[in-house]
C-alpha positions in Angstrom: 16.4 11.4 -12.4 16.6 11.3 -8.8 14.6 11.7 -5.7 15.9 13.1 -2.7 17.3 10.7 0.1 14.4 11.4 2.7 13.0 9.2 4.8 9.3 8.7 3.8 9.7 9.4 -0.3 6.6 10.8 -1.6 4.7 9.0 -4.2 1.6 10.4 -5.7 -0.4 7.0 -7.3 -2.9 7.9 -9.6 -5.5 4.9 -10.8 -7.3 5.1 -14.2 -11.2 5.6 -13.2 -12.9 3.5 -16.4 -14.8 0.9 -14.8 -13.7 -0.5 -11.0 -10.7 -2.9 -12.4 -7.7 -0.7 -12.4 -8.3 0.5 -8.5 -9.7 -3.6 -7.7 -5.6 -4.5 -8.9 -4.2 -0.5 -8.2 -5.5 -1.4 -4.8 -3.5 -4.7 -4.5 0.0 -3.2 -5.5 -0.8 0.0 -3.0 -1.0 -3.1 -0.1 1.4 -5.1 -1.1 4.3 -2.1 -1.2 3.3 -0.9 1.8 4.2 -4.6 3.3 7.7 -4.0 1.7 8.2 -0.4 2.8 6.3 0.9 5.6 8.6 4.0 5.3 6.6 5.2 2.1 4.2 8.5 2.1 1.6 7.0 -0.6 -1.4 9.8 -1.9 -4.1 7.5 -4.1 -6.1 9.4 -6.6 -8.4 8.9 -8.7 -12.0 9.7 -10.4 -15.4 8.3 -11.0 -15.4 4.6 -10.6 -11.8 4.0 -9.5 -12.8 6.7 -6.3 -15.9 4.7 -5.8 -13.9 1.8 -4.9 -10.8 3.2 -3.0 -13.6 4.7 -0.8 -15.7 1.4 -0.3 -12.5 -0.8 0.0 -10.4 1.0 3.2 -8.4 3.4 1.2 -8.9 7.6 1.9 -8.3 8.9 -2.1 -8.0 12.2 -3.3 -11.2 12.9 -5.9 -9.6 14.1 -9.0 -13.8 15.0 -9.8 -13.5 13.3 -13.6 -16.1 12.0 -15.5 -14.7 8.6 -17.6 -14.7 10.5 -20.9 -12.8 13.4 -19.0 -9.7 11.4 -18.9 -8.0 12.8 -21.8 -8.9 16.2 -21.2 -7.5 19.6 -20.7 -9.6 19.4 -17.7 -8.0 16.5 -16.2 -4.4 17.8 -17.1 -5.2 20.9 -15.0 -6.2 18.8 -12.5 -3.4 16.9 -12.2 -0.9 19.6 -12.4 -2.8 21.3 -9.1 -2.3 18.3 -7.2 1.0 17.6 -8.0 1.9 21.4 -7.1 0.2 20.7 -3.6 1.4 17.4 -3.3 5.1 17.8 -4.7 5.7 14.2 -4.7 9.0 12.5 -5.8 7.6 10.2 -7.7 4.6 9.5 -9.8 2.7 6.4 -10.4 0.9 6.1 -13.7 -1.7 3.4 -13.8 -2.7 4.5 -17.3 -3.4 7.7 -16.1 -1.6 8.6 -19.4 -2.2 12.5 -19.5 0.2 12.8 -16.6 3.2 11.8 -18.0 3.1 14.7 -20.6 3.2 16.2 -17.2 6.0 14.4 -15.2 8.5 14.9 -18.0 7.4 18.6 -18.1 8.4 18.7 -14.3 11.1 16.2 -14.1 9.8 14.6 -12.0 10.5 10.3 -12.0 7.5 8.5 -13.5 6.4 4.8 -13.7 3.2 3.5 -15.9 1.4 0.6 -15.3 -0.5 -1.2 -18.0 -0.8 -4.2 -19.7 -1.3 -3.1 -23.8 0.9 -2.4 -26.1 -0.8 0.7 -28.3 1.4 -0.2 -31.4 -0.4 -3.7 -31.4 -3.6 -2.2 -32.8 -2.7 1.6 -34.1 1.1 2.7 -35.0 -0.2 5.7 -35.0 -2.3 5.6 -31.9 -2.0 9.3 -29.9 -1.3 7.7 -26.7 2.4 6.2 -27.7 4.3 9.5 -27.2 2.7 9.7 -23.7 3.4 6.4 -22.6 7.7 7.0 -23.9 7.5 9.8 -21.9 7.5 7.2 -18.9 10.8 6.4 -17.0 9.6 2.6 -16.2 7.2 0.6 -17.7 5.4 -2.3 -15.2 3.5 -4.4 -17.1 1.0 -6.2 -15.6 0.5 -9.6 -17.8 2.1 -12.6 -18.9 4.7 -11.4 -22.1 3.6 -14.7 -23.9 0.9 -12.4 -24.7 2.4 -9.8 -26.2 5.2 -8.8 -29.1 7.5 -5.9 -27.5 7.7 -3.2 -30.4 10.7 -2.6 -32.1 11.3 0.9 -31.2 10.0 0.6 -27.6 12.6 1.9 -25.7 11.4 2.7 -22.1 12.9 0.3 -19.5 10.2 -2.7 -19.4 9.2 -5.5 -16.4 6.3 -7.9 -17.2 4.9 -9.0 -13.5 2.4 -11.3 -14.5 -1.3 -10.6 -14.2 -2.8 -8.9 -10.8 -5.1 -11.5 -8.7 -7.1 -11.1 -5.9 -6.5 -12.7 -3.0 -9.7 -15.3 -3.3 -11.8 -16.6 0.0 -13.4 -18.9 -2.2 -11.8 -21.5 -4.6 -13.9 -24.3 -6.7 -12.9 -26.7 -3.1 -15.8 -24.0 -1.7 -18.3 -24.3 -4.1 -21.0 -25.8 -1.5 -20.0 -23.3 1.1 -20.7 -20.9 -1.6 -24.1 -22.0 -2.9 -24.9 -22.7 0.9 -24.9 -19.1 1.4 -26.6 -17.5 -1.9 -29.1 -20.4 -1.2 -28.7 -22.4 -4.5 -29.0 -26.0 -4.1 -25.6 -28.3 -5.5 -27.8 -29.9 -7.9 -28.1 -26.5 -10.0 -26.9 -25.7 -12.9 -26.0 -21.9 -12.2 -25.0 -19.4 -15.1 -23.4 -16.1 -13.6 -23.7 -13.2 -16.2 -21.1 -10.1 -15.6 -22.0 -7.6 -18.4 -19.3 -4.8 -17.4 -20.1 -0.7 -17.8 -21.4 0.0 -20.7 -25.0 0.4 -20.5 -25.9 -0.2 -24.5 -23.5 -3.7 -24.2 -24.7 -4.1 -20.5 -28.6 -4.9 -22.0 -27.8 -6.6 -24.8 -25.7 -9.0 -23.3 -28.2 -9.2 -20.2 -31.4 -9.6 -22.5 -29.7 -12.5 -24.6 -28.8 -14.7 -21.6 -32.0 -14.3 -20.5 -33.6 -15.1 -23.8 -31.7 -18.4 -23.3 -32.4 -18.8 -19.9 -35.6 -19.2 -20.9 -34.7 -21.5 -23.3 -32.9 -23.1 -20.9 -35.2 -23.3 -18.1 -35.9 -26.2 -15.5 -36.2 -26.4 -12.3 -32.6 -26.8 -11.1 -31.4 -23.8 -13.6 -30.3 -20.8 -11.9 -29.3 -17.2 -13.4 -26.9 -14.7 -11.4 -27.2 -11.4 -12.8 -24.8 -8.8 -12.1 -26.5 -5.5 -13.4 -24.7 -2.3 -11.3 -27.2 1.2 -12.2 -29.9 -1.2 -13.8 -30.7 -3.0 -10.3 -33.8 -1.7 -9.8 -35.1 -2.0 -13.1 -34.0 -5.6 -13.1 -34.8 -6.3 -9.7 -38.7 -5.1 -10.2 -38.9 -7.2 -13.3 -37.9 -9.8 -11.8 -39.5 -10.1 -8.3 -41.0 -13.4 -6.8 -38.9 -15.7 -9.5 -36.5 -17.7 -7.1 -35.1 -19.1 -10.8 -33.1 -15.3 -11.6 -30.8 -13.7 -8.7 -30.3 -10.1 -9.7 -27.6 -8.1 -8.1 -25.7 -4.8 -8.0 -22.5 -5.5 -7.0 -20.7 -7.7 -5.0 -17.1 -7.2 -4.2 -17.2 -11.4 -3.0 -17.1 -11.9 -6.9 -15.0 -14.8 -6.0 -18.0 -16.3 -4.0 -20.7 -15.8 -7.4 -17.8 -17.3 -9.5 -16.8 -19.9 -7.8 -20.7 -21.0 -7.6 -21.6 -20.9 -11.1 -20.7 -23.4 -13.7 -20.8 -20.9 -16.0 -19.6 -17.7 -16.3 -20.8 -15.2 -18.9 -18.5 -12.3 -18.9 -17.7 -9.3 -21.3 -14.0 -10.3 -21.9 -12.4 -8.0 -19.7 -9.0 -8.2 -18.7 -9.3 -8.6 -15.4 -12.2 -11.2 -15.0 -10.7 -13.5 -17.3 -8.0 -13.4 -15.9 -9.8 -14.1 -12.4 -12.1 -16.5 -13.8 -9.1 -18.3 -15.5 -7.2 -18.3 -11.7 -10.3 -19.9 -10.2 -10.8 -22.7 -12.9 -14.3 -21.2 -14.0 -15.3 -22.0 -17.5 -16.2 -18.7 -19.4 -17.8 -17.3 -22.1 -16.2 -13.8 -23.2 -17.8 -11.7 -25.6 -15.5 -8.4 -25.8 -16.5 -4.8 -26.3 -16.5 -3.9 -30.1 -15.4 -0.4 -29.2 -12.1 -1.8 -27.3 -9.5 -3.2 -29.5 -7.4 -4.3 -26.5 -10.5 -6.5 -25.0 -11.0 -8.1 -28.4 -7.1 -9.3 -28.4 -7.2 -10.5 -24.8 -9.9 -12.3 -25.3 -8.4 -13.9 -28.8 -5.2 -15.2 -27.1 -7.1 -16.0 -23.8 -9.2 -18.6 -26.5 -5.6 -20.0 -27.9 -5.1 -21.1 -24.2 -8.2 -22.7 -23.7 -8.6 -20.1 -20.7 -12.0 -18.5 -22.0 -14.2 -19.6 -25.1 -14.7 -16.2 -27.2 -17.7 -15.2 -29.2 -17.9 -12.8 -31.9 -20.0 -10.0 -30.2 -21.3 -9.5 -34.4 -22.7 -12.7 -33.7 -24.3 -12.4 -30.7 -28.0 -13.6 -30.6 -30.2 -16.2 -28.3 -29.7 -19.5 -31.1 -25.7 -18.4 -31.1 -25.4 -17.9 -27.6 -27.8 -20.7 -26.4 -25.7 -23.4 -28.9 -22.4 -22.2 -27.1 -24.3 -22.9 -23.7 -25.2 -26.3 -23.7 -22.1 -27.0 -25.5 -20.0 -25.8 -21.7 -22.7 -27.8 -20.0 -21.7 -30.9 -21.8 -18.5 -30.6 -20.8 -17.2 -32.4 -17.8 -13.5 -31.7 -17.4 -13.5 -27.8 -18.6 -12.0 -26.7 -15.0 -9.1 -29.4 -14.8 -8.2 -27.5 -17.9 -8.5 -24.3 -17.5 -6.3 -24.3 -13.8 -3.8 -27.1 -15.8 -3.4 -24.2 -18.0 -2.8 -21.2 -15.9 -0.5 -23.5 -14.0 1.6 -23.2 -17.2 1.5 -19.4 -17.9 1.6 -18.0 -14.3 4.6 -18.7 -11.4 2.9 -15.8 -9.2 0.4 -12.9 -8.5 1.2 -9.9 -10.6 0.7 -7.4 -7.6 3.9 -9.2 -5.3 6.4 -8.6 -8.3 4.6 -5.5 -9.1 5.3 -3.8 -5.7 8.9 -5.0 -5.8 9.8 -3.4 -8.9 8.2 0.1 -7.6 10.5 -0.4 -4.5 13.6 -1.1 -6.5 12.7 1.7 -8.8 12.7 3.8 -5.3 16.1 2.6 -3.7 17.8 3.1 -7.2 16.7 6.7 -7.9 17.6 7.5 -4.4 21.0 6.9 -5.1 
């Protein structure tokens, strides 16, 4: 397939809209491409939370008006085809968007998919393989020590590495960061990132602070990060300096790099992050999400994360794991010792330059 030899090629990006983490890294690429070629026409689109965070983080996306669970739709495959009718872009970005490709191919129109999971690792039979073969390129966004290429996978491949922010705050800022949340260095400070999922978002919140309680002293401090339930959380806990309750904060680095402990839902993204920063973490990953459950697994083999059974969860299980991390004094030494060995870069620099090469060579 080709695409015509204009000046400004038009590429139609569309970010998967579960959660904030595919536009936090979609968002990353978009900047770093547009360093490399300025001569790009780029449309961003996207739904629910991905649009939330294009629109709070400088971008101007198109609202492709899903819900989450719309993703797979008939809906959102009408959707799609409208915009790329008005659009009529030469090339689409995929960032498991994975309705599309049905779509691209359809049209003929050059496609690349971004993601970072191999279906075939937890279903052969899984209905989203013939959408992603559909895909003329394949960028995948993680290390390939993680991962076993199927045999039959036969769309062109790149691993880039994972995609990382680009931090203000490293563990060399830790009083600069505690200085500004107000928590003395003498704390011990246990951050608590529950994800989306509002049945797994109280569960997880309601056991750390069972053991919080446990816990408690006076140089203990709990960060909780609790999105829709602020309010609720925030009223509950009014006028205890102990428990820090937030929404969101997009200076995540600044809460990580702060805590001594990071308790975390296991996804990809944040452990990833957390790993990069040199954070010890506990990840307990989504029972629903087979791909969370595996990251997390191999994240453990690397001594990157510590990983506990979400079956398991409960305040004497959670509260054992706990003190175990606070007992340990050289858990951060490892952890960036071993990141040193898995990564040579940021996943969103090679990322961008494969999309670019994909662009000269098509043009052709």
């Amino acid at each position: 397939m080709r695409i015509s030899k204009i000046k400004s090629p038009k590429i139609l990006y569309l970010s998967r809209g579960r959660g904030f983490s595919h536009a936090m890294y979609d968002s990353l690429i978009l900047k770093e491409l547009k360093n490399i070629n300025k001569d790009l026409s780029i449309l961003v689109a996207s739904y629910d939370k991905g649009y939330i965070y294009f629109r709070g983080n400088g971008f101007r996306p198109f609202n492709l008006g899903l819900k989450q669970n719309d993703e797979l739709t008939l809906k959102a495959g009408l959707r799609m085809w409208s915009l790329i009718r008005k659009f009529k872009p030469d090339l689409i970005i995929s960032d498991e968007v994975f309705i599309v490709l049905h779509i691209t191919k359809g049209l003929k129109i050059p496609s690349i998919l971004i993601t970072h999971w191999f279906f075939e690792t937890y279903n052969k039979k899984h209905p989203i393989i013939p959408a992603v073969k559909k895909a003329d390129y394949v960028i995948f966004v993680d290390t390939p020590l993680f991962h076993t290429i199927p045999y039959d996978f036969n769309v062109h491949l790149t691993f880039v590495g994972p995609v990382i922010r680009e931090f203000e705050y490293s563990l060399k800022d830790k009083k600069k960061a505690r200085d500004e949340l107000g928590i003395n260095m003498e704390d011990k400070v246990i951050l608590v990132t529950p994800g989306g999922r509002h049945k797994d978002r109280n569960r997880l919140l309601e056991v750390t602070i069972e053991v919080f309680k446990e816990l408690q002293g006076k140089n203990l401090k709990l960060i909780l990060l609790t999105g829709e339930l602020y309010e609720e959380f925030l009223g509950r806990f009014a006028g205890d300096d102990s428990i820090i309750v937030k929404d969101y904060d997009w200076k995540i680095d600044r809460l990580m790099v702060a805590s001594d402990l990071v308790i975390c839902k296991g996804t990809f993204m944040t452990m990833w992050e957390l790993a990069y920063l040199g954070v010890p973490s506990i990840s307990i990953p989504d029972l629903s999400n087979p791909v969370d459950q595996v990251n997390v697994y191999r994240m453990d083999e690397h001594n990157l994360t510590r990983r506990m059974d979400p079956r398991k969860l409960n305040k004497s299980v959670l509260l054992e794991e706990v003190r175990k991390q606070f007992n340990s004094n050289v858990r951060s030494e490892e952890i960036l010792e071993n990141i040193r060995k898995l990564l040579y870069g940021k996943g969103q620099q090679e990322a961008a330059e494969e999309i670019n090469y994909f662009v000269n060579r098509i043009q052709k």
